[in-house]
FIVOMAR-328607 format. One line per field, with one value per residue (C-alpha): residue number from 1; residue in one letter; x, y, z. Coordinates in Angstrom, 2 decimals, padded with zeros to 5 digits. Example, Ala and Ser with C-alpha at 12.3 -4.5 7.8 and 13.67 -1.06 7.14 Angstrom:
! residues 2
i = [1, 2]
aa = [A, S]
u = [012.30, 013.67]
v = [-004.50, -001.06]
w = [007.80, 007.14]
! end
This chain:
! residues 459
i = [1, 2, 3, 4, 5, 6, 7, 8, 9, 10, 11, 12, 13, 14, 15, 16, 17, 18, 19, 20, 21, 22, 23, 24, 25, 26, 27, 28, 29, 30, 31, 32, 33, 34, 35, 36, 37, 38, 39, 40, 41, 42, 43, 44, 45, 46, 47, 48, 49, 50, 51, 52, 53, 54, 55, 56, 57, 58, 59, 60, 61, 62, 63, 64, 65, 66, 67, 68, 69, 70, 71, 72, 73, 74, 75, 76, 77, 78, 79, 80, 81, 82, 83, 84, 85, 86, 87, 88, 89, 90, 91, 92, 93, 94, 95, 96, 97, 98, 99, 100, 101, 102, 103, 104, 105, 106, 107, 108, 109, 110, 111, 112, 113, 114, 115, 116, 117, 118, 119, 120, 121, 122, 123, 124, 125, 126, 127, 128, 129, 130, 131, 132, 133, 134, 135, 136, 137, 138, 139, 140, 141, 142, 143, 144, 145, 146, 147, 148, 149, 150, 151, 152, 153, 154, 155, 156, 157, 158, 159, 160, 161, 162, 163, 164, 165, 166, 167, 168, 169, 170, 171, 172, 173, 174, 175, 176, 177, 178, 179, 180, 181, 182, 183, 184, 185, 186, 187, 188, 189, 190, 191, 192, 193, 194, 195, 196, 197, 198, 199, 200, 201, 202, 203, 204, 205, 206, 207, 208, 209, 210, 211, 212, 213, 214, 215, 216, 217, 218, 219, 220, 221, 222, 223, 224, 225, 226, 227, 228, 229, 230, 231, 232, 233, 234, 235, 236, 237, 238, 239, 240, 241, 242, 243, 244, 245, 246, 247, 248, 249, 250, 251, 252, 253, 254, 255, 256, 257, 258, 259, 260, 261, 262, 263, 264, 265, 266, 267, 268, 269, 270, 271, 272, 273, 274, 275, 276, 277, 278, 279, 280, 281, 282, 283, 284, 285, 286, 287, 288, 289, 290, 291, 292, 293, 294, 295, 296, 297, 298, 299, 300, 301, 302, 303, 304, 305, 306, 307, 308, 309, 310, 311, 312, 313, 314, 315, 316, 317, 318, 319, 320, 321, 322, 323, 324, 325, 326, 327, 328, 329, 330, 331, 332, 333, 334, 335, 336, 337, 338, 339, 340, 341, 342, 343, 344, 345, 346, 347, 348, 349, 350, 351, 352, 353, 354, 355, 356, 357, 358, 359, 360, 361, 362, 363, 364, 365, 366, 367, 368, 369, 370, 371, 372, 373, 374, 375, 376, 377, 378, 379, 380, 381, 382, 383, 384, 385, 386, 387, 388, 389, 390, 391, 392, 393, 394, 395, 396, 397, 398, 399, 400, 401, 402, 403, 404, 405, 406, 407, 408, 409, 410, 411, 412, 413, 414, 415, 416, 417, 418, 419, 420, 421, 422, 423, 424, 425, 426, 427, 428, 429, 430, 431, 432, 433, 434, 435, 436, 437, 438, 439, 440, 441, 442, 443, 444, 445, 446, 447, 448, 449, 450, 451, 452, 453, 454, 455, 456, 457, 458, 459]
aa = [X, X, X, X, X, X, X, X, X, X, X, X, X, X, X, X, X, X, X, X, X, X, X, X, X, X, X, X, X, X, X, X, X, X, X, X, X, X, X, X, X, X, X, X, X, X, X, X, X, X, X, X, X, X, X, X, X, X, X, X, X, X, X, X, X, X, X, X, X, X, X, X, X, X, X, X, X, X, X, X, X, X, X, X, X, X, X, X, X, X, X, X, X, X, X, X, X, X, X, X, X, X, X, X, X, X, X, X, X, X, X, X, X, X, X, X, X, X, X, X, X, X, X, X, X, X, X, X, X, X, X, X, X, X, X, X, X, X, X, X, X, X, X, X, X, X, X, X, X, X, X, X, X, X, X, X, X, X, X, X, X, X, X, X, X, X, X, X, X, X, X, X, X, X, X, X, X, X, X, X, X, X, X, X, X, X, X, X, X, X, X, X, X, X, X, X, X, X, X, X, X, X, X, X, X, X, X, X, X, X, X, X, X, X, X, X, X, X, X, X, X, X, X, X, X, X, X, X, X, X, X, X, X, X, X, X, X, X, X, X, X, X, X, X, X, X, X, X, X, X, X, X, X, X, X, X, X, X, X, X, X, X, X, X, X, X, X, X, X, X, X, X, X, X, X, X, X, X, X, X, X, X, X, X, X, X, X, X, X, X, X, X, X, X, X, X, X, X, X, X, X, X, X, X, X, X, X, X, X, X, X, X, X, X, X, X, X, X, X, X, X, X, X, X, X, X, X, X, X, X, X, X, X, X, X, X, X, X, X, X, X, X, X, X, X, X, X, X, X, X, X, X, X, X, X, X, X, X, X, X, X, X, X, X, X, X, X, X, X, X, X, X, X, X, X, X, X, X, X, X, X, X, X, X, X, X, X, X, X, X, X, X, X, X, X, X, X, X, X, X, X, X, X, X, X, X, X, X, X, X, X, X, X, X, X, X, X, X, X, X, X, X, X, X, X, X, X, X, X, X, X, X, X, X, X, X, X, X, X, X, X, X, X, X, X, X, X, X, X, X, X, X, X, X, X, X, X, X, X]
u = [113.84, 113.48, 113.23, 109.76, 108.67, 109.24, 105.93, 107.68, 106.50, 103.09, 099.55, 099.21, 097.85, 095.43, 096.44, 092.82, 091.50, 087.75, 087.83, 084.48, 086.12, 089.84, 092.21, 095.44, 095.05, 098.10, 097.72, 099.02, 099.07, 096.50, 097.58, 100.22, 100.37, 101.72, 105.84, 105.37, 108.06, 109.32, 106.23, 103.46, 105.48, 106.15, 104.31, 104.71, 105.49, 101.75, 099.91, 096.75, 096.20, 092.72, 092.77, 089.80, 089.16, 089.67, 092.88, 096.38, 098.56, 102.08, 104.65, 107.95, 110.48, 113.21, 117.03, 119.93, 121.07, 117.81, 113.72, 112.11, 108.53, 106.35, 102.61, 099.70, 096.80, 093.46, 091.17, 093.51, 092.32, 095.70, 098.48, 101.28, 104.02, 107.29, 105.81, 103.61, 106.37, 109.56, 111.75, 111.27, 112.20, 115.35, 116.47, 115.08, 118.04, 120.16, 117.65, 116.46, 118.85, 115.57, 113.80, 110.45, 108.04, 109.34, 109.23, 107.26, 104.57, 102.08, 099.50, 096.42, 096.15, 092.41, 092.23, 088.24, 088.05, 086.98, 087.93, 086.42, 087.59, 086.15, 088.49, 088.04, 090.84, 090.53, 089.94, 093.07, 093.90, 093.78, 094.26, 093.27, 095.59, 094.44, 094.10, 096.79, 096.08, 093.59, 093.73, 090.25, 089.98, 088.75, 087.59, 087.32, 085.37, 085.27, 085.64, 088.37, 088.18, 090.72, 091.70, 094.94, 095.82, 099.23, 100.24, 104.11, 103.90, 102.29, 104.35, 107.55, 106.04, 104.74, 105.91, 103.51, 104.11, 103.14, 100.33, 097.34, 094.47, 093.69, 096.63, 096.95, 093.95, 095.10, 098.42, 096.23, 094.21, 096.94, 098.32, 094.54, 094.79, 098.12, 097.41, 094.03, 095.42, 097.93, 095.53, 092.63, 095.57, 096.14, 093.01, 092.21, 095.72, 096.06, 092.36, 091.19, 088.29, 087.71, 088.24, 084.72, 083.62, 085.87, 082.51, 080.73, 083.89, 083.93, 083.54, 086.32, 088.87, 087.38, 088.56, 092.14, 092.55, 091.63, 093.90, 097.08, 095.58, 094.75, 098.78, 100.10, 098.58, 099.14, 103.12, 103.16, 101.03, 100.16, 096.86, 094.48, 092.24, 088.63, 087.36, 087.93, 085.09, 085.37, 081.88, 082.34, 084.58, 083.60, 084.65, 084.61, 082.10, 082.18, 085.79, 087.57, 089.38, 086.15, 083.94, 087.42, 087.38, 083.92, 084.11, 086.95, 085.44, 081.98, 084.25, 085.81, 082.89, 080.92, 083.36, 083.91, 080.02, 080.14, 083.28, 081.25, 078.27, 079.87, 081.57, 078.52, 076.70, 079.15, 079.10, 075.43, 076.05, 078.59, 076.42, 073.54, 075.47, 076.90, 073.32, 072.28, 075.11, 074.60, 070.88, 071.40, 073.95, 071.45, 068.68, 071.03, 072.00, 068.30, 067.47, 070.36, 068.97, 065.80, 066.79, 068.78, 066.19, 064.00, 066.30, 066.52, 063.03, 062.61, 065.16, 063.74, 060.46, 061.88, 064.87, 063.95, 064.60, 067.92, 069.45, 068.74, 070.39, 073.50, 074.08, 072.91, 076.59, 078.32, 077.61, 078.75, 081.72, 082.26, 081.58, 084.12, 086.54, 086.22, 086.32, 089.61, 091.14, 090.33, 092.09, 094.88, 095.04, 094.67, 092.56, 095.32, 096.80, 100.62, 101.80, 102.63, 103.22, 103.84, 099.83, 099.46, 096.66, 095.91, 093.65, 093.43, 092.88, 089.73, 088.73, 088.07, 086.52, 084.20, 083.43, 083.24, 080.70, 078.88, 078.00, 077.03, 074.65, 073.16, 072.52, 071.34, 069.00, 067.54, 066.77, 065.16, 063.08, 062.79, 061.02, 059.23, 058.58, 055.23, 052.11, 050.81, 054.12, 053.42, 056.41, 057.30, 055.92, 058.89, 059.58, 058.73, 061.53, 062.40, 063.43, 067.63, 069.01, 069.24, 072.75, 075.07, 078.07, 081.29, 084.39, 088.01, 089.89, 093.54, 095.94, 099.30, 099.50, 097.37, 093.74, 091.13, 087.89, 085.37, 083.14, 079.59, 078.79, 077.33, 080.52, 082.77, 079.99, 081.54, 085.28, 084.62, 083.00, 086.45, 088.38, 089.80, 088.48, 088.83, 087.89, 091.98, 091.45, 092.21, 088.94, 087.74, 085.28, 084.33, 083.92, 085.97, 089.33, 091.59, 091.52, 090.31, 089.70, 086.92, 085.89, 085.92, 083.56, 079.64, 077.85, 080.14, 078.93, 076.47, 079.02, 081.15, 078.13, 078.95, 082.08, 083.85, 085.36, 088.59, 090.33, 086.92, 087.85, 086.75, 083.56, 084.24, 083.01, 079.56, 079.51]
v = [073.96, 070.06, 071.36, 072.09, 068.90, 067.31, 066.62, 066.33, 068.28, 067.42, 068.91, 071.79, 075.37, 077.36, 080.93, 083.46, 085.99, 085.31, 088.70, 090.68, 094.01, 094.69, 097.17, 094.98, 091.05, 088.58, 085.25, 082.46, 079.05, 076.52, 075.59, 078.35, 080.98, 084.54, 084.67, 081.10, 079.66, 080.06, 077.77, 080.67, 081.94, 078.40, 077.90, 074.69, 074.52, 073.62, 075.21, 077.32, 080.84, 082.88, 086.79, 088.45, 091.76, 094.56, 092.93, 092.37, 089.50, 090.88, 088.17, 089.49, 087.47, 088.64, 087.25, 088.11, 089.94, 092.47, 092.32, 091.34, 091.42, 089.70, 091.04, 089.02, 091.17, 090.10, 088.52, 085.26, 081.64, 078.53, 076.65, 079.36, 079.00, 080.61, 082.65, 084.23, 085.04, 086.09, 087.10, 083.59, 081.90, 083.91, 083.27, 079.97, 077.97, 079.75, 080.57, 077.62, 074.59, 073.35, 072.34, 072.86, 074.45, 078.49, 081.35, 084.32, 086.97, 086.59, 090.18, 091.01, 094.63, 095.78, 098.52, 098.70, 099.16, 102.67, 104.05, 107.17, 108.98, 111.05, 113.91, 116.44, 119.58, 120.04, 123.98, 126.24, 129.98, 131.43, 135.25, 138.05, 139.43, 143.44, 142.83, 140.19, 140.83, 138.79, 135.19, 133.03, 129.08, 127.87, 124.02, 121.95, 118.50, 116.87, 113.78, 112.31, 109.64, 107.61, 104.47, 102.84, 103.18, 102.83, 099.88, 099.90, 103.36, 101.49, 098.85, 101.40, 103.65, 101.08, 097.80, 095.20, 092.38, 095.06, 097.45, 097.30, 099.38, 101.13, 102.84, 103.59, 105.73, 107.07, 108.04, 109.92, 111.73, 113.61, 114.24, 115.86, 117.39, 119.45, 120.16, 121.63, 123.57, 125.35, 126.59, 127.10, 129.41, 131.15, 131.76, 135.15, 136.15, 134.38, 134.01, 137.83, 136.26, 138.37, 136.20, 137.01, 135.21, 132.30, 130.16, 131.59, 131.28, 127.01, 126.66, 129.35, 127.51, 123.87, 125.12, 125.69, 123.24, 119.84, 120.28, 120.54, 117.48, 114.99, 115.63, 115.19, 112.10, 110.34, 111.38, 110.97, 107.51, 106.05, 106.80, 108.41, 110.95, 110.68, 113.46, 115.99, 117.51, 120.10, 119.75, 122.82, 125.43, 126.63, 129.63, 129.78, 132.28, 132.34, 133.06, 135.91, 136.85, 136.66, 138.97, 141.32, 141.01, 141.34, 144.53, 146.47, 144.84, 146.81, 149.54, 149.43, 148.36, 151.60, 154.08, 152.50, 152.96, 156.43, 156.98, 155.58, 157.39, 160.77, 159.91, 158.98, 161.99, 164.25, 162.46, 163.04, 166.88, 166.78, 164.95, 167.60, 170.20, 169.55, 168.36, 171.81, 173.85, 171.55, 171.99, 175.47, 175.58, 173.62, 176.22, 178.85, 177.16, 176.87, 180.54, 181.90, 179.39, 180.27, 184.09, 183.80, 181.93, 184.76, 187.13, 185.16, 185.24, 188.94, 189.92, 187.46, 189.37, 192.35, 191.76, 194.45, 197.21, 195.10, 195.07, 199.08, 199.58, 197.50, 199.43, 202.53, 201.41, 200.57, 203.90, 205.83, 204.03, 205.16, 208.84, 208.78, 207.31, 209.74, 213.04, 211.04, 211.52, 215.22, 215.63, 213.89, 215.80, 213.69, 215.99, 217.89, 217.28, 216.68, 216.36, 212.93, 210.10, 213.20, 214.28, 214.85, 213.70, 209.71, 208.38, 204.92, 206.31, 208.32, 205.40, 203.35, 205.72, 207.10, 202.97, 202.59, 205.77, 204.58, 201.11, 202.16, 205.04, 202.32, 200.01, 202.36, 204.20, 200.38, 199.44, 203.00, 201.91, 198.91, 199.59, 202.52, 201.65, 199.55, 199.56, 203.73, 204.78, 203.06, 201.78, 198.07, 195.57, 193.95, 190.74, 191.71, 190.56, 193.67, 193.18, 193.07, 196.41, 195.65, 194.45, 197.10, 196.43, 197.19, 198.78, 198.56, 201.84, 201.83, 204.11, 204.10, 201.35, 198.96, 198.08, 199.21, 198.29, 197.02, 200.29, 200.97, 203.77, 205.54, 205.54, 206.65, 209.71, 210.48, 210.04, 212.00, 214.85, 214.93, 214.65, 211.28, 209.77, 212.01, 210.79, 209.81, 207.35, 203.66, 201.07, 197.76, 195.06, 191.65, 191.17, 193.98, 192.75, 195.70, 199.01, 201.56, 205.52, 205.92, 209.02, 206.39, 204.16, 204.95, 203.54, 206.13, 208.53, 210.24, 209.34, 212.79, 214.73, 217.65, 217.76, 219.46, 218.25, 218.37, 221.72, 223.67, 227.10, 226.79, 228.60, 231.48, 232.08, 233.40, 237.57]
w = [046.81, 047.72, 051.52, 050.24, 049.79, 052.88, 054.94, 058.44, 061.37, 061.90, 060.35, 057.59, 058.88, 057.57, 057.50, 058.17, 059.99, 061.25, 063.07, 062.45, 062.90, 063.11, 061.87, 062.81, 063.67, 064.45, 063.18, 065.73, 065.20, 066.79, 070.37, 070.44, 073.52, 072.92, 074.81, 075.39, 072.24, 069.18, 068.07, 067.41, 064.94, 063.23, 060.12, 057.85, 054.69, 052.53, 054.46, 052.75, 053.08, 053.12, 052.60, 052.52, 050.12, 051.52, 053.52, 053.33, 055.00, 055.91, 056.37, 058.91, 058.56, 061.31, 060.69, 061.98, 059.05, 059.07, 059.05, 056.03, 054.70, 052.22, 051.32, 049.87, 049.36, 048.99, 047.51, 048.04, 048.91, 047.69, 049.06, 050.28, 047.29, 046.76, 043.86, 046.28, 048.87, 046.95, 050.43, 051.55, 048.65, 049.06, 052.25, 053.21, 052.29, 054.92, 057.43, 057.81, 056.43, 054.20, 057.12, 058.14, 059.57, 058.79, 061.22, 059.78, 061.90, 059.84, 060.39, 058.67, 058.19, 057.29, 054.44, 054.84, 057.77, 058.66, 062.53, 063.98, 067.47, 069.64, 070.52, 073.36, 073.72, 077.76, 078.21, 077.75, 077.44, 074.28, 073.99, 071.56, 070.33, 070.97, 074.58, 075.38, 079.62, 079.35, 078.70, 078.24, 078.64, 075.56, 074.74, 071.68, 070.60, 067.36, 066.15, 063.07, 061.09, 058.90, 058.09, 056.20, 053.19, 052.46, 054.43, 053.72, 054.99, 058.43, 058.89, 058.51, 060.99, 063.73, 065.36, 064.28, 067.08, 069.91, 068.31, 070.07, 068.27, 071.80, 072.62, 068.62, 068.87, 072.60, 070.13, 067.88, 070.26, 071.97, 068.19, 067.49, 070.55, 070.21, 066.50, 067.34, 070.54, 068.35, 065.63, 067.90, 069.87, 067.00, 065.13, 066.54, 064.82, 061.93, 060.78, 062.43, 064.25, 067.71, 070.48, 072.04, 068.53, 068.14, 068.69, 065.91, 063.47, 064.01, 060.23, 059.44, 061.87, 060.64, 057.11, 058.01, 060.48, 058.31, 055.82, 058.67, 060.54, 057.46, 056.39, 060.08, 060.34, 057.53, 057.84, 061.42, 061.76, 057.95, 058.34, 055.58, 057.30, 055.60, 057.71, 060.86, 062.02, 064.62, 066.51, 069.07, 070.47, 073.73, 076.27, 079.65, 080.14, 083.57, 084.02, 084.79, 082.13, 079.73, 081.80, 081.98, 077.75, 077.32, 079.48, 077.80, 074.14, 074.93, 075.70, 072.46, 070.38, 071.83, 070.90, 067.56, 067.25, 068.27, 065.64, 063.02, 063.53, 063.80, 060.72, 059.20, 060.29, 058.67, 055.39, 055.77, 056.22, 053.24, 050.84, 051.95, 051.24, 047.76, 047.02, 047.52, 045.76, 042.84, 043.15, 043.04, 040.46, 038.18, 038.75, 038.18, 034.75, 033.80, 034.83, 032.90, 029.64, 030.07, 029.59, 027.12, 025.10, 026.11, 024.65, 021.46, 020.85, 021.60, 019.27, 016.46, 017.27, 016.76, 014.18, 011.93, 014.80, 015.84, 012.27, 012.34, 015.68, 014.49, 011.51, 012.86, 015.35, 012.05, 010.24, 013.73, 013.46, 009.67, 010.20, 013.22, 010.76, 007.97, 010.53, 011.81, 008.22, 008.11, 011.72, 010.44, 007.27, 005.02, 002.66, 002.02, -001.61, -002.30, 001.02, 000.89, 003.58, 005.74, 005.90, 002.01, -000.04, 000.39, -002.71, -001.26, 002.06, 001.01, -000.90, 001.02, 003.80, 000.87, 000.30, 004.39, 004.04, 001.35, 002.33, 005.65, 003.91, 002.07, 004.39, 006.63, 003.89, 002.98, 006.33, 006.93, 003.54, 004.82, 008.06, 006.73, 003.34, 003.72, 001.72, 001.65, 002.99, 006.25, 008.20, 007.43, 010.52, 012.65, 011.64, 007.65, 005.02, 002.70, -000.57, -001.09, -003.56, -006.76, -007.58, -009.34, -011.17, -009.41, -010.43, -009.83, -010.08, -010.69, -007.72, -007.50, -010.09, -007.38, -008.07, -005.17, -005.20, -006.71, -006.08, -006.88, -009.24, -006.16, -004.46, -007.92, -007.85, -004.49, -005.46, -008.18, -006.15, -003.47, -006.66, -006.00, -009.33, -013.23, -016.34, -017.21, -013.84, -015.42, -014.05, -014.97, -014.16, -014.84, -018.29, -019.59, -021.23, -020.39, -018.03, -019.88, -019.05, -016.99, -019.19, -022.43, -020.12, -021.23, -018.40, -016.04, -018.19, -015.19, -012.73, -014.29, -015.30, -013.25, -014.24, -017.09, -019.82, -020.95, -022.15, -021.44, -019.20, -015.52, -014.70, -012.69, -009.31, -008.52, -007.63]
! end
């Protein structure tokens, strides 16, 4: 590295940019004309180098071999050393025989600095997509604004030595211009806004367009978009192919109204009319609760009179039943399953018979048995019979039963119960004869006992 150390070659640079507002500045040396020699590219060995915040010095080294770069970012204010610019150090030795001064472009590339552009979309035809006959020139203005970020990304995309920050932002403009033709094209498609609305759906289309423009740019020119904003879409309302769209629109728009409104009118009708069926299956509902409650409390009213007409059914039923066993024969002895004699069979019609005489001779005492012998007042409770003991009688080796001494009267009057019948109850601890039973005693009074001649009939 002794070619360092020389001092031939004249005075040391200093290496700045006093530019107020750049976005990329190339550093010549003093006294040096652009084209004019190798010399504005010549920088000596020593000399110091001033980088403000904010920037970045790019050193391009070309050689035959290939371009290469160095980068110093700011803050920086020293002597330029090899530490600082690690390509050099490399390659100096061959480029340059360890002589001095070294050729380098030396650029300043400002990461602050923020640049905004005015963009205008000249008008062109966009067309809806339901009525595709008829195109309509459409316009757009806006304005983006970016600045770099990435600088490597930049330099790789853009020749340093002949960027000129005008026709850079001339570059993005038509970019702007056919990313925002396309979308604006196809926003009545892809984003279902009616073409005779595009104006009023700026925010909807600035929503889908900024994301596509901030990554276009920054892959297609190194640039980090801060901001597109889309500041009006306008139609050429006084073209041809608008008035033809508005026309067959209204069209459209007044038969859709008329659809909708006969649509709505019959939902109207519909909703009317199962209002009223439901309105008058409600009332119907309430009439038919309201007489049955009526009914309810008539007949609690009048229970008395409704327990007598129910039994008063029941005991009909029983003497149709017991004139059904005489019709069938079935009071004819020893005949057997054939017609004969049935014991159980008249049992239980005699029981049928008897609890139905009962209950119709309690609730006749019931309604008529009231103080004097006046007939009991609807709605009175009557007393319950008193409770007699019940008892099983023994046919065909099966109990039947239990039977009320009322009833075994009767089966002994048809002949269906003798004093050698078998009965029990509840508390008895065998069947025994009903003759040997004492409290059946007036249950066989009329009848005689055994061995005793039969009283002949009356002359």
């Amino acid at each position: 590295m002794s070619a360092f150390n020389k001092n031939a070659g004249g005075f040391m640079d200093e290496i700045r940019c006093d530019e107020p507002s750049y976005l990329i500045w190339k550093w010549r040396p003093a006294g040096s004309q652009k084209g004019a020699n190798r010399r504005e590219n010549a920088i000596r060995w020593g000399s110091s180098l001033r980088v403000r915040d904010g920037a970045v010095a790019a050193f391009v080294y070309h050689q035959k071999d290939g371009t290469y770069q160095d980068f110093i970012e700011g803050p920086y204010d020293q002597i330029l050393k090899t530490a600082n610019l690690p390509v050099l150090a490399s390659i100096v030795g061959l480029a340059y025989d360890g002589g001095t001064p070294f050729q380098a472009e030396v650029y300043f590339i400002n990461l602050a600095q923020v640049v905004q552009i005015r963009f205008g979309v000249p008008f062109f035809d966009v067309y809806d997509p339901r009525f595709l006959d008829f195109g309509v020139p459409v316009a757009v203005r806006g304005t983006v604004t970016f600045a770099i970020k990435d600088y490597r990304q930049f330099i790789k995309l853009h020749r340093l030595d002949e960027f000129d920050l005008e026709t850079f932002k001339s570059q993005v403009k038509d970019a702007i211009r056919r990313y925002l033709k396309g979308a604006v094209a196809n926003a009545p498609t892809d984003l279902g806004i009616p073409l005779v609305q595009i104006e009023r759906g700026l925010a909807k289309i600035h929503d889908a367009v900024e994301p596509q423009v901030k990554e276009r740019l920054s892959r297609d020119f190194g640039v980090a978009v801060s901001g597109v904003d889309i500041s009006a879409i306008e139609l050429d309302k006084t073209s041809d192919g608008y008035r033809r769209l508005m026309s067959v629109t209204r069209d459209v728009e007044q038969a859709t109204v008329q659809a909708q409104t006969e649509v709505n009118i019959k939902n109207l009708h519909d909703q009317q009319r199962i209002n009223a069926e439901n309105l008058e299956e409600t009332l119907r509902i309430q009439r038919e609760e309201a007489q049955r409650a009526q009914r309810m409390t008539t007949e609690t009213a009048n229970i008395g009179a409704f327990q007598l007409e129910k039994q008063a059914e029941v005991g009909v039923a029983g003497a149709s039943a017991l004139g059904q066993m005489g019709a069938n024969g079935a009071t004819e002895m020893g005949a057997g399953s054939g017609g004969g004699f049935d014991p159980a069979a008249m049992m239980a019609g005699m029981a049928v018979g008897g609890a139905v005489g009962q209950n119709v001779a309690g609730m006749m005492n019931g309604m008529m048995g009231g103080l004097g012998g006046q007939p009991a007042q609807p709605g009175a409770q009557v007393p319950p019979p008193v409770p007699q003991a019940g008892y099983h009688v023994a046919v065909n080796g099966a109990a039947s039963g239990p039977f009320s001494p009322a009833i075994l009267a009767q089966m002994v009057a048809a002949g269906a119960l003798t004093r050698d019948s078998l009965v029990w109850k509840q508390g008895m601890a065998e069947w025994r004869r009903a003759g040997d039973v004492d409290e059946l005693a007036s249950v066989f009074g009329g009848e005689a006992p055994a061995g005793m001649a039969p009283i002949p009939p009356a002359v």
